[in-house]
N, C-alpha and C positions, 0 to 999 in steps of 0.2 A: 585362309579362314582363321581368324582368333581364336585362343584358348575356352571354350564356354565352360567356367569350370562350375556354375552354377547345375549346368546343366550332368555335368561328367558326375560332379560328386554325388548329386540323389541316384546316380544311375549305377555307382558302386555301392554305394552304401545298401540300395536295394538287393542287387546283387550278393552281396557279405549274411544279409539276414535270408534271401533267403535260401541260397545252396548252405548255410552254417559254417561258412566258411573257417571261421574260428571255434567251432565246437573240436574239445578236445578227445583224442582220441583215446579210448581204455578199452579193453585192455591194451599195452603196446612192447613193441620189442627195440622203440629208440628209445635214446639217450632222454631223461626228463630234465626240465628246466622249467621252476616254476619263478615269477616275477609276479612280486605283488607293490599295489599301492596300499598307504594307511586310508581305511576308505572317510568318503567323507561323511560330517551330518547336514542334513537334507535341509536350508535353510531356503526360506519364503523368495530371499533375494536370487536366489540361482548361482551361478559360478561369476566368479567374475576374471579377469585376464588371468591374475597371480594363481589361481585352484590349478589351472588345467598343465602350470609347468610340470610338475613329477610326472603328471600322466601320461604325457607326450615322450617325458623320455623314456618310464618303463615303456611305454609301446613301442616305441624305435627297436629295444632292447627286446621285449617278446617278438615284435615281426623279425629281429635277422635272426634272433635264435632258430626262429622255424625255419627260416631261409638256409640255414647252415644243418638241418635236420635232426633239430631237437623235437623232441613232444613238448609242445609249452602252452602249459598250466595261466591263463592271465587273467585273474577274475575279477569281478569289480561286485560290489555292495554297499549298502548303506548304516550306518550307524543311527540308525533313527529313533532310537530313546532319547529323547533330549529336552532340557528343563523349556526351552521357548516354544516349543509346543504345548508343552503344559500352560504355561504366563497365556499364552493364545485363546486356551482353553479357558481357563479361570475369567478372561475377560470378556469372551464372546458368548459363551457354552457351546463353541464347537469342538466336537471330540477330535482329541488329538491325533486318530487313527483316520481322520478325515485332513487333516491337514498336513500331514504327512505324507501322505498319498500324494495329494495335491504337487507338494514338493517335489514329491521324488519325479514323478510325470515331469516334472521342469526341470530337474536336474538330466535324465534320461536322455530327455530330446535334444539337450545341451550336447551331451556327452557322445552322444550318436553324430549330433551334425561336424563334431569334430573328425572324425572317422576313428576310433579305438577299437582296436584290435579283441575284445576283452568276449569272454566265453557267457553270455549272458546267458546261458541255461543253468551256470552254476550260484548265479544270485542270491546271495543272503540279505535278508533286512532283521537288526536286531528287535524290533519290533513283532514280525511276525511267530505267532505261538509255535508253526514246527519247527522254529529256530530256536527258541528260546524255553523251549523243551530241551534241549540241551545243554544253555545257561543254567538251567535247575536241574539238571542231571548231575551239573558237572560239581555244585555247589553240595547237594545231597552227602558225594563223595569228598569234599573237604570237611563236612559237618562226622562224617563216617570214619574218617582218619586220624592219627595223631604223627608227631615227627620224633622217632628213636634216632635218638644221635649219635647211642653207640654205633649203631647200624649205617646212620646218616641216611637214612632213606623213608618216604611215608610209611603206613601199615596201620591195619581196618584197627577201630578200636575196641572190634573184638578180640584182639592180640593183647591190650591192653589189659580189656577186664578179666580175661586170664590171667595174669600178670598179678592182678591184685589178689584175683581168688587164690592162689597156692602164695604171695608170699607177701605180698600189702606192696607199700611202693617203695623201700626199705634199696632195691638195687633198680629200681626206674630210671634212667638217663634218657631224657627225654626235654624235648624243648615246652615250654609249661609256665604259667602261674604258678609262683610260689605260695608253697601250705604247708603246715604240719604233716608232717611222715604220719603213717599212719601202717598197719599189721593187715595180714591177710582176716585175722581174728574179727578186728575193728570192719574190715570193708565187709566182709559177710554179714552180720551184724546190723548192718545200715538197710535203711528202708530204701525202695526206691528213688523218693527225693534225695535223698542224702548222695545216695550215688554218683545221680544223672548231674546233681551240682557240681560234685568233685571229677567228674571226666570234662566241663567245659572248661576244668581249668587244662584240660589237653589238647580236643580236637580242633582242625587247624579251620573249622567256621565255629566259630563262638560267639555268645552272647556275652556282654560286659558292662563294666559303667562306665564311659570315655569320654576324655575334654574333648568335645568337636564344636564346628564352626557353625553356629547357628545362628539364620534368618529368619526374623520373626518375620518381616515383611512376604518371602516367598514361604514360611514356611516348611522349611524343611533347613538339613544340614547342610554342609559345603565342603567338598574336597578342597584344601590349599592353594590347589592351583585356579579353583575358583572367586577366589577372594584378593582383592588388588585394595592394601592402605587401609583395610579394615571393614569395607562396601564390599558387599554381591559385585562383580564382574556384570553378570547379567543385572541391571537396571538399578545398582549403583544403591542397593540399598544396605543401610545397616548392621555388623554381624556379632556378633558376640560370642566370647568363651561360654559354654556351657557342660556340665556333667549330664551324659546322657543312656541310659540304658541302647546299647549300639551292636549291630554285629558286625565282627573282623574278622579279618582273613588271616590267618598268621605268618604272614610272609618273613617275617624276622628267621624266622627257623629255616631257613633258604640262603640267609643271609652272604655266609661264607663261598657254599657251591655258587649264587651269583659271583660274588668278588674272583673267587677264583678262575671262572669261566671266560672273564674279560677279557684274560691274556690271550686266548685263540680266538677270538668274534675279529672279523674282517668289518669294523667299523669305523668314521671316523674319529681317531684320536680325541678331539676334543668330548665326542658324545661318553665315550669310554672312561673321562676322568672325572664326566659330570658325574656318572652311575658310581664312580669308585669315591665320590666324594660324600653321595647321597646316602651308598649301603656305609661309609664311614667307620672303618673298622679301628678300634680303640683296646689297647691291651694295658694292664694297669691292675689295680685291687680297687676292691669293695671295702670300705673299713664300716664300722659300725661305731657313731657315740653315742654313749649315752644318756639320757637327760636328766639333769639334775635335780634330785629329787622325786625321782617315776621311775616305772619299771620301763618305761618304752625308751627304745632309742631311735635314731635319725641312721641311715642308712644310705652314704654316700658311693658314687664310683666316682674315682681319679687316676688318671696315668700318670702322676706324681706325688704318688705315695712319698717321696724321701722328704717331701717340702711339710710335712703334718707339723712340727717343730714351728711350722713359721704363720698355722691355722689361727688367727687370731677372730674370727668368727664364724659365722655358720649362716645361709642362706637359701629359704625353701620358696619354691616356687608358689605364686597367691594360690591354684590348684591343687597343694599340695596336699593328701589325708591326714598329713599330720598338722596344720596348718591352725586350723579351728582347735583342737585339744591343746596345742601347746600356749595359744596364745592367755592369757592370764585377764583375771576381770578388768585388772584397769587400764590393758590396750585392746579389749575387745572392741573398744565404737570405730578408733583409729585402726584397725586391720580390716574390720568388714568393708569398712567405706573404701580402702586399698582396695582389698579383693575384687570387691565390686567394680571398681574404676578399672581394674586391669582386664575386667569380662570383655570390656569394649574393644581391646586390643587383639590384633590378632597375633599370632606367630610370628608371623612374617615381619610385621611393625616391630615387635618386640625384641627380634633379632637382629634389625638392622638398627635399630636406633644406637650407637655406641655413645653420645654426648650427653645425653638427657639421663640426670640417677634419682631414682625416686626408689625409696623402701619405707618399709617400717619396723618398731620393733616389738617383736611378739609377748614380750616379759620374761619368755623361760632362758635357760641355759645349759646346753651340752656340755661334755664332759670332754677333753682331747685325752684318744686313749692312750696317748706316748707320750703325754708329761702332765695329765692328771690336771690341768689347770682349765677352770669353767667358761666359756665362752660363750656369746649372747649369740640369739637365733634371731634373726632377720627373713622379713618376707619381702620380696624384691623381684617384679616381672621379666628382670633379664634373666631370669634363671626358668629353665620353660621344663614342666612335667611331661615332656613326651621323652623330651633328651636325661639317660644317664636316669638316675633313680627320683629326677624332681628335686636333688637338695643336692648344696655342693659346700663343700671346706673352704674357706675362703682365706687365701694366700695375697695377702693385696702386697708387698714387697716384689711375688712374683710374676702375678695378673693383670692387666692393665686395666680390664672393666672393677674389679676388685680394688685394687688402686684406688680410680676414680672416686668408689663407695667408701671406701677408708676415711679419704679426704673430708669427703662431701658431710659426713656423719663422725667426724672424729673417733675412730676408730684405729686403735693399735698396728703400726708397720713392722713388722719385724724379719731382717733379713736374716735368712739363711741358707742361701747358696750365692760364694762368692767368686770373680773373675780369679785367674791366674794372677799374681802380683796387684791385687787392688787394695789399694789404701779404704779402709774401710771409713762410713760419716756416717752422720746420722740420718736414718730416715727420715725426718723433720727436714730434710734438706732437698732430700728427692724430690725430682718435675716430672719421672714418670717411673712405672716399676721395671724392674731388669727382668730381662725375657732369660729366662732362666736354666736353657735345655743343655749347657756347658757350664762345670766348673767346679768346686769343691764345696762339700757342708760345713757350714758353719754355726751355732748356739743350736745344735742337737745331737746332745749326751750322744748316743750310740753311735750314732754314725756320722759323726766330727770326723771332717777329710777328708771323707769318701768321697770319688766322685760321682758322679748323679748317676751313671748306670747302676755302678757297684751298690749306691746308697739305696736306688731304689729296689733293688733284691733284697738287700738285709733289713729293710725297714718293712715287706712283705712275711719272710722269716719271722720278726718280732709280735706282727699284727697275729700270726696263727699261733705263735705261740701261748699269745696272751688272749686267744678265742674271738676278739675283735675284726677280726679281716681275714683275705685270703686273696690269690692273685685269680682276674677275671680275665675274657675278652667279653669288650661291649660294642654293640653298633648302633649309628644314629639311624641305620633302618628302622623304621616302627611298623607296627602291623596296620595294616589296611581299613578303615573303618567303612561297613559294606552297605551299608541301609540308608535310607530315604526316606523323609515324611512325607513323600508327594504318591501321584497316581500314576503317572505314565513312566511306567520301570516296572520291570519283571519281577512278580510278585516273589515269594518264598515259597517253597515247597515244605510247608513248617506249620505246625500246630501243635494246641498246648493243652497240656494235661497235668492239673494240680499245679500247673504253672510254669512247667518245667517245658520245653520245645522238645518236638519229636520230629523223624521226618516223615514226609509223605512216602509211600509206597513209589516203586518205578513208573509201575500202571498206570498212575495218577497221572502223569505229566502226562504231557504241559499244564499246568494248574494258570487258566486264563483268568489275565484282567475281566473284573465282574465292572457290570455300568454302575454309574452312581448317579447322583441327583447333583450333584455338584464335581467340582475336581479342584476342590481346599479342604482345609482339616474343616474337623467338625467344630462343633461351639464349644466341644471340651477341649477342643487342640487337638484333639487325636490325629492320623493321618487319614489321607481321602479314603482312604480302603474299606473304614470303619462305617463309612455311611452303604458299604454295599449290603443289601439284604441275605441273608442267609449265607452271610461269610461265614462258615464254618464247614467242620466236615462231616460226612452222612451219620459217625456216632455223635455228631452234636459237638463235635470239641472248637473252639474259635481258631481261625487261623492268623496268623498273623499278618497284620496289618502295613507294615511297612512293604519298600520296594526295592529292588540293588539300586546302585547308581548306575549312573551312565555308562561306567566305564567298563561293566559285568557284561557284555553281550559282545568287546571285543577283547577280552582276554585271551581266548582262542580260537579268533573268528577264519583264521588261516588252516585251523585243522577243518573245518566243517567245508570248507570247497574243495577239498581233497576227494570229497563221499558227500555231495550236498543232499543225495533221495533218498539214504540212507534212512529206515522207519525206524528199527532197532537198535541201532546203533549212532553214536556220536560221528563215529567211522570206523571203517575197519581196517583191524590191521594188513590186509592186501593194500589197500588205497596207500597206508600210513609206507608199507614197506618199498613200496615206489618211489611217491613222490615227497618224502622221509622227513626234510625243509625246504624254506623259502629262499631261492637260492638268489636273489635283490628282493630288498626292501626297500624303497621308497618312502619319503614324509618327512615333515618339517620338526626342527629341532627342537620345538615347543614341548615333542613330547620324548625326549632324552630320558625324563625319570621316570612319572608315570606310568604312562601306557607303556613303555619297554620291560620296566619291574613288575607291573600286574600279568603282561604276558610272558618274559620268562619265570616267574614264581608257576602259572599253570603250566607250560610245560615242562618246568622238571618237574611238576607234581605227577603231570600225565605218564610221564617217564619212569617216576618211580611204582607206578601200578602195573607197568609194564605194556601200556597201549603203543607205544613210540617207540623209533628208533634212534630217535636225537634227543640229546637233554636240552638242548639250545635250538628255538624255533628259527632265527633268524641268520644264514652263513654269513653274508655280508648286506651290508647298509649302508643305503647314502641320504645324506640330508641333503635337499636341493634346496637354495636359497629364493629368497622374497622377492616377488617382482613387485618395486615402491611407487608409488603414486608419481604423478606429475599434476602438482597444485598449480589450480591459479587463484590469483587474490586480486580483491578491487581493492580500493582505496578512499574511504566512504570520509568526510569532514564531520567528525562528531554534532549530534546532534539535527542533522542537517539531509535530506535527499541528494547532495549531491557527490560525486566522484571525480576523484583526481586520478589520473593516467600515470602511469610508474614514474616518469620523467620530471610529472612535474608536481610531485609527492612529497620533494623537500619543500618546497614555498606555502605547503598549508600543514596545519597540525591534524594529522588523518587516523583512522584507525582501520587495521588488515582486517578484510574479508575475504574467508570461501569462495569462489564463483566457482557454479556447475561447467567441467573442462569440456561438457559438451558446446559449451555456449562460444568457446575460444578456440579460435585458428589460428598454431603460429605466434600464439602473446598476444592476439588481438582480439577485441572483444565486439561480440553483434552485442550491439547495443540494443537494437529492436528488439530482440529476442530478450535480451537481459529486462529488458521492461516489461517483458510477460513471464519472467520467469516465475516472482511473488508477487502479488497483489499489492504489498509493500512498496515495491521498483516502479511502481507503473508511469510516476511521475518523476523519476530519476532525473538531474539534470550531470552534463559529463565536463569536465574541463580535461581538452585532451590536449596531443601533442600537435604539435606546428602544423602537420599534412593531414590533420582531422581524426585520425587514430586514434583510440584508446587503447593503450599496453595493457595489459595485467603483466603482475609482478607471478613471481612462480618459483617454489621450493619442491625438493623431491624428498617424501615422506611418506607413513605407512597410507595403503590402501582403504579406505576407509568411505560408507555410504557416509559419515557425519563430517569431512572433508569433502565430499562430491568429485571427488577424483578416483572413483571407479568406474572402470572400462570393463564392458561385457564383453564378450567375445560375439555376440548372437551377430550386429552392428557389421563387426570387423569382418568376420567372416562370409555376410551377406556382398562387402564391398569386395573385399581381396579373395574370399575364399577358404576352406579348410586348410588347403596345403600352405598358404605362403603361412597362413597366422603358423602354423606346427613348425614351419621352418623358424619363422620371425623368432618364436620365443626362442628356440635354441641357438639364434645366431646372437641372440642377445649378450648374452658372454659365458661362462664356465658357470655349469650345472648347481655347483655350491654355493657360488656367489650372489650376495642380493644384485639386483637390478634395475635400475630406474625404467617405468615403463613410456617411451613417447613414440604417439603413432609417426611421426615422422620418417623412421625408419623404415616403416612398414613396405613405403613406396619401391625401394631399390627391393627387397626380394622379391614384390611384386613382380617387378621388371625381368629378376632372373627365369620364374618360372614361365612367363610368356616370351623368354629367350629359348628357356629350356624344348617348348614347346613349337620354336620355330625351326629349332636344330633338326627335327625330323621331316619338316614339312618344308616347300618351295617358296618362290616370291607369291605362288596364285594360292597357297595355302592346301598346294595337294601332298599327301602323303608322300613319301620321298626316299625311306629309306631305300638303298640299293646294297645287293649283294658283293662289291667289289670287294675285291680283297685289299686289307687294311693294309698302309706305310708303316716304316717304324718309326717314325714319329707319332702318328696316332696311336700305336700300340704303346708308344714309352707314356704320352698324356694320358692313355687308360688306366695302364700299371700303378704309373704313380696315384692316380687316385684311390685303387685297390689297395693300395697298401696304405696309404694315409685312413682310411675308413675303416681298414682289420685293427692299424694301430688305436686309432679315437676310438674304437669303438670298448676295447679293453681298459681304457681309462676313461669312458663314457665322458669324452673331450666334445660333447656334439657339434659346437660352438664352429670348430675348427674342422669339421668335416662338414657345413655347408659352407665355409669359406672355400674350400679343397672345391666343390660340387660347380663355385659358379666360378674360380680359375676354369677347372676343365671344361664347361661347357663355352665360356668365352674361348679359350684355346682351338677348341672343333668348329666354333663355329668361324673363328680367323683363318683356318685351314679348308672350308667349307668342306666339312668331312660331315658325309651321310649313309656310311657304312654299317651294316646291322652287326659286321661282329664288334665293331666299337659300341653303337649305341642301345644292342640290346643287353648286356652285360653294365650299362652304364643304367640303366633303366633298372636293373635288380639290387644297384647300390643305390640307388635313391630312395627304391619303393618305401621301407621303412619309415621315411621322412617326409616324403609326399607320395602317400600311398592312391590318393586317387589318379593323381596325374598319370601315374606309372601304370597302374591298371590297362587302364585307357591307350597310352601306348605299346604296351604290352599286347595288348587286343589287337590294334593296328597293326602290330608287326605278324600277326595271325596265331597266335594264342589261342587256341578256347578253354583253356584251365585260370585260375588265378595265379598273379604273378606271387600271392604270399606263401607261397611253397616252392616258387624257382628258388635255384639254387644260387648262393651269394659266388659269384667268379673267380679261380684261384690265380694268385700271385704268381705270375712267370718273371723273378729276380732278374732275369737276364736283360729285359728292355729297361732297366735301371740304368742299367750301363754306360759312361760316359765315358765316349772315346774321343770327343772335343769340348773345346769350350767356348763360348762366343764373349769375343772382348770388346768390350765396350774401347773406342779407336779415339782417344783425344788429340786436339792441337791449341798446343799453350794452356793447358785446361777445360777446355771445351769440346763437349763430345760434338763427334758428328757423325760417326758411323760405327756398326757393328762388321765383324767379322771372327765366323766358325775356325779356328782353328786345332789343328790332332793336339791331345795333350802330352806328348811324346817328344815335342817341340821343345829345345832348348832355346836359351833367351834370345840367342844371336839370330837363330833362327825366326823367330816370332817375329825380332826388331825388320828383320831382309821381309817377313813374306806382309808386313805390311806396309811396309817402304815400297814394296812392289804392286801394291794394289792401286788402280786404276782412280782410284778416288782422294788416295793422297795426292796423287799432283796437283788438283786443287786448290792442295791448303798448300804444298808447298813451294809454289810456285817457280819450278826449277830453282830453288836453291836448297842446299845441302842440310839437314837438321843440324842444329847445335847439340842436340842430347833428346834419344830414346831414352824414356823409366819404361823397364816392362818388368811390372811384377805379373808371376804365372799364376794362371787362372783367376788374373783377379780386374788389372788394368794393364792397357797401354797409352803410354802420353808421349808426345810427338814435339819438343822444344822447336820452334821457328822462329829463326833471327826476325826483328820486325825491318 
């Protein structure tokens, strides 16, 4: 009887949902082990091959856990706030909570027919209101907080306005907007407004005015990581700098405990130097110039205070608040018209661009506070207001993009920091600037000789003592900018009185999305929110209109499956004090900065209030790499219906196309089919190869519907089945690694598993296991795969433990061994990997429990044991036969006991060898006169 795996797997999968197989146990007295994946967002298209990699391996990784008798925690959810539902919404008028739904149905069914292990009672969707009643819980509490840094830890900001009431903010250390000091006298004094202003320059949700990335077209702002060359990501539209009243989160003030914490996180290396490159920690001075002729000055940071001697301009970003006031009447038309031009540009553009120098120049001039001489102030887009104070000293001798701008606009080079033994020349001569982090100063007075450590201390020293500077640490962390101009995102727990934000009460929440009449801003621009009726709160006050972004519902979507029923609480700390962190994290490397920094920024914040037991949500982490498309391409004669075949591609002048890799088997193309593909094709004509064929041509590239080389799984698994595709992808290569995806492969694990499956069963396909007791040779081919599968599974090698899987089961079945202590113990190292199959045999072997709680088999070392070796027997170079012999055997030995086998006389045909080689346990070769 044939493997019916169609039939096995609806018959476990039934079975899983509904004894709750994977409902997790609580309370409990084993060992916890929680594995999670980064979950996904619920798209229209469904999963396609590449999604379901991670999944597959955390599941492998949750089923041996339990097999090995952990409690494991494996939960799955959706991140379902998401801007294309919204775009869906605006276009159709279908509410995005309908379409969502929709998705997730299709993701679900996806997800289930693969078999995952995953505890779906614990279910979160960031959409849903009793989830996101705790999105605005947890926001409430950063709005409620401030960061003491003496302390280094959150606290309410009612500590705070104590603070001010007995002594004003005179001994405050605190991470904060900078203001005038002010007396306890002064803050008693203040009206209310006055207050509630000066504390949002504290708590760690605030309101602000911030450059963010804004689409007119979608209407709303953009995270950076949204925005690719200056277009929306999503549908490629238009983005621009703009200053925007915004709320942040102030993750800056975390900044350090992040960097610090890297050195213990069990992550990969590279993910760990992106985070350490992004929090960017920069130690250096603040100096101050001042402008000439005004009382305001320019307020730069640099970590090479010593080079201020060699400052021959000044450079503020187009953004800058001092930007507009310094520029002078007669380059105000040329800087607006800059400014403006550089709205278009985003960040990212701005920062990568190194060749392109465009500035302008503002009229005023600063002051260098260490040698009194006035310098022109420059506005110039590579200087970006998020980084450092928005304005920089400009060292072009020692900076290269400064450099560049020197040139470009004749401006002054002046070196001063020189090589060991360099003949000095004129800057007029320079082709690029000297990188300047070794060597000694040179044309500044004070600190002439020094070298650049030394220099840069005593030129700190000089800065404080002349009131212009002091020494700082800065980091390219910036604070999180939290709001939305759109509708479908978790409102705020926020409303306003005389203008000022307050929060909602506890009670309140979840404060639900209200319906609208639309879902885009209004006719004044405002956001969708504004069009809800009686957006306000019962004493009439308006609430506010914006929404978080996307990425507010998984900050700490990991603590909420801990305690998902949980009414009153986020969770508690019983749940938290169990299962403490996430012991694998799983997800693709896309989100290294992001989402890793917006979720450790809430748990240490969670940790500083004292709900947690870990500061760091995540122990160890793996990125699992991309499974990449397998393109194919036609070859179409411009202008023209017809196609050329890979072959014969060079003799016409042709142009690549796409073809759907449904259409192509093998590089060959249905042509029928391809003529109903588009309406366009119908009348296709093909110039193909010699035996009537058409090739397509074929690249492996990302996975992509607008390539037509995504592969569902729904297809694959109706042909092969759940188990081979779980295998398939893991045998694909090491878990890190991207992967090119071709069904081709597919076939040989096919073939394993209905091997696998006949190893229990006869030639008439009857059940077959027998009780005999096992050889040691079966027992060494078990062993060794127990221990290969305990090793891969510690370096989640998976790759390498279905290779391991179908050696052994080819080995049993050349041995024709149908032993239960061999094959039922070989059935609890597979189960993980192909859990229905193993079910199923598991049952046959007479089971009535599920195999996801047998116990994974222990290592008996001893059938390891090798007490011969079988040598491969050559003559003149050519093998011809094997023989086992004791490894104990010395060479004379080995050379006599093969000389004496029955099968050399054969080759040697009664005459005497000229020369035995025997290397031990490696070869034997057998010289014969010819």
């Amino acid at each position: 009887m044939d493997y019916n795996f169609l039939a096995t797997e609806k018959k476990w999968q039934q079975y899983w949902a509904e004894h709750n197989t994977f409902v997790v146990e609580e309370p409990s007295d084993k060992r916890k082990y929680y594995v999670l994946d980064m979950f996904p967002y619920p798209s229209g298209a469904g999963l396609h091959v590449g999604h379901p990699l991670g999944y597959i391996a955390s599941d492998i990784v949750a089923r041996y856990k339990r097999m090995e008798g952990y409690n494991v925690l494996h939960p799955m959810g959706f991140d379902s706030f998401g801007l294309p539902a919204e775009q869906y919404a605006i276009q159709t008028g279908t509410h995005p909570a309908v379409t969502t739904e929709r998705n997730i149905k299709r993701y679900r069914k996806q997800l289930d027919r693969i078999g995952f292990s995953f505890d779906w009672t614990r279910e979160v969707r960031t959409s849903d209101p009793s989830y996101y009643k705790w999105t605005q819980w947890t926001f409430l509490r950063f709005f409620d907080h401030w960061y003491d840094s003496k302390r280094n830890t959150a606290r309410p900001i009612s500590a705070l306005v104590e603070l001010f009431y007995d002594s004003g903010s005179k001994d405050i250390s605190a991470h904060s907007h900078p203001h005038d000091p002010f007396t306890a006298q002064q803050w008693n004094s203040w009206d209310e407004v006055r207050q509630q202003k000066m504390l949002m320059n504290y708590r760690l949700a605030y309101l602000s005015k911030t450059m963010v990335n804004w689409c007119p077209a979608l209407g709303t702002v953009l995270a950076n990581d949204e925005v690719k060359d200056g277009f929306s990501e999503r549908g490629g539209h238009p983005v621009e700098q703009k200053k925007m009243m915004q709320w942040s989160l102030r993750i800056s003030a975390y900044a350090q405990r992040m960097l610090d914490n890297l050195d213990h996180l069990n992550w990969p290396r590279s993910v760990k130097e992106v985070q350490r490159n992004w929090i960017g920690r920069s130690q250096g001075a603040t100096v101050h110039f001042p402008v000439k002729d005004s009382d305001q000055s320019i307020e730069v940071f640099t970590t090479r205070p010593d080079t201020l001697y060699g400052a021959t301009f000044m450079v503020l970003a187009p953004e800058h608040e001092l930007t507009e006031s310094l520029t002078t009447p007669g380059q105000q038309k040329e800087v607006e018209a800059y400014v403006q031009q550089a709205k278009m540009r985003s960040e990212r553009e701005r920062m990568a661009d190194t060749k392109e120098v465009s500035g302008v120049f503002t009229g005023s001039y600063a002051i260098n506070p260490l040698n009194g001489k006035p310098i022109p102030v420059w506005v110039a887009d590579y200087v970006l207001s998020g980084y450092g104070t928005g304005a920089i000293m400009s060292v072009p001798a020692h900076d290269a993009r400064d450099f560049l701008f020197a040139r470009h606009y004749h401006l002054p080079i002046v070196q001063v920091v020189s090589r060991p033994g360099e003949v000095l020349e004129n800057t007029d001569t320079w082709e690029n600037a000297y990188d300047s982090k070794e060597g000694h100063l040179i044309n500044s007075k004070d600190i002439n000789g020094l070298p650049v450590d030394q220099a840069i201390n005593k030129t700190i020293e000089i800065l404080k003592e002349k009131g212009l500077g002091h020494d700082t640490v800065q980091f390219r962390l910036r604070d999180a900018i939290f709001s939305r101009q759109r509708y479908w995102g978790e409102p705020f727990p926020i409303y306003y009185k005389n203008g000022m934000p307050y929060a909602l009460d506890d009670d309140q929440l979840p404060l639900k999305l209200p319906e609208v009449d639309k879902y885009q801003p209004t006719e004044k621009g405002e956001p969708p929110l504004a069009r809800a009726k009686n957006w306000k709160t019962k004493e009439g006050y308006p609430l506010e209109t914006n929404t978080m972004p996307g990425f507010a519902g998984s900050n700490a979507y990991y603590y909420r499956y801990m305690d998902p029923h949980n009414e009153k609480e986020f969770f508690s700390k019983d749940a938290n004090a169990y299962w403490k962190d996430v012991d694998l994290y799983l997800g693709g490397d896309e989100h290294a900065t992001g989402h890793l920094i917006y979720s450790r920024f809430c748990a240490m914040f969670l940790y500083d209030l004292g709900m947690t037991t870990e500061e760091e949500p995540y122990k160890r982490m793996i990125n699992q790499g991309k499974i990449q498309g397998r393109s194919s391409f036609v070859y179409r004669i411009p202008g023209t219906n017809t196609f050329v075949s890979y072959h014969q591609r060079k003799k016409h002048k042709t142009q690549k196309i796409h073809v759907d890799i449904n259409l192509v088997d093998n590089d060959v193309l249905d042509t029928e089919a391809f003529k109903k593909w588009w309406p366009q094709y119908k009348d296709a004509q093909f110039i193909t190869e010699e035996d009537g064929r058409y090739i397509c041509g074929r690249e492996v590239e990302k996975m992509s519907k607008s390539k037509y080389n995504v592969q569902a799984p729904d297809d694959l698994m109706e042909q092969y089945g759940a188990d081979t595709f779980r295998l398939y992808e893991m045998f694909l290569g090491p878990l890190e690694s991207h992967k090119p995806w071709d069904t081709q492969g597919i076939e040989g694990v096919f073939r394993f598993v209905k091997k696998l499956w006949r190893l229990f069963h006869d030639d008439q396909g009857t059940f077959a296991v027998e009780d005999a007791r096992p050889s040691e040779k079966e027992l060494k081919v078990l062993h060794q795969t127990i221990k290969k599968v305990k090793d891969d599974m510690e370096r989640l090698a998976f790759n390498t433990t279905v290779s391991q899987f179908m050696i052994c089961v080819n080995e049993l079945t050349d041995i024709n061994c149908r032993k239960r202590a061999i094959l039922e113990p070989l059935t609890t190292l597979i189960a993980p990997f192909a859990p229905h199959i193993a079910e199923e045999l598991w049952s046959k072997m007479g089971h009535r429990d599920s195999i996801a709680y047998a116990p994974i088999p222990p290592l008996d070392s001893s059938f390891l044991k090798e007490y011969s070796f079988e040598y491969p027997v050559s003559f003149n170079g050519k093998m011809r036969f094997k023989k086992a012999l004791p490894l104990d055997l010395n060479k004379e030995e080995i050379e006599q006991a093969v000389l004496d086998d029955e099968r050399s006389e054969k080759y040697l045909q009664g005459k005497p060898p000229k020369k035995v080689i025997v290397v031990p346990k490696r070869i034997v070769n057998v010289v014969v006169a010819n």
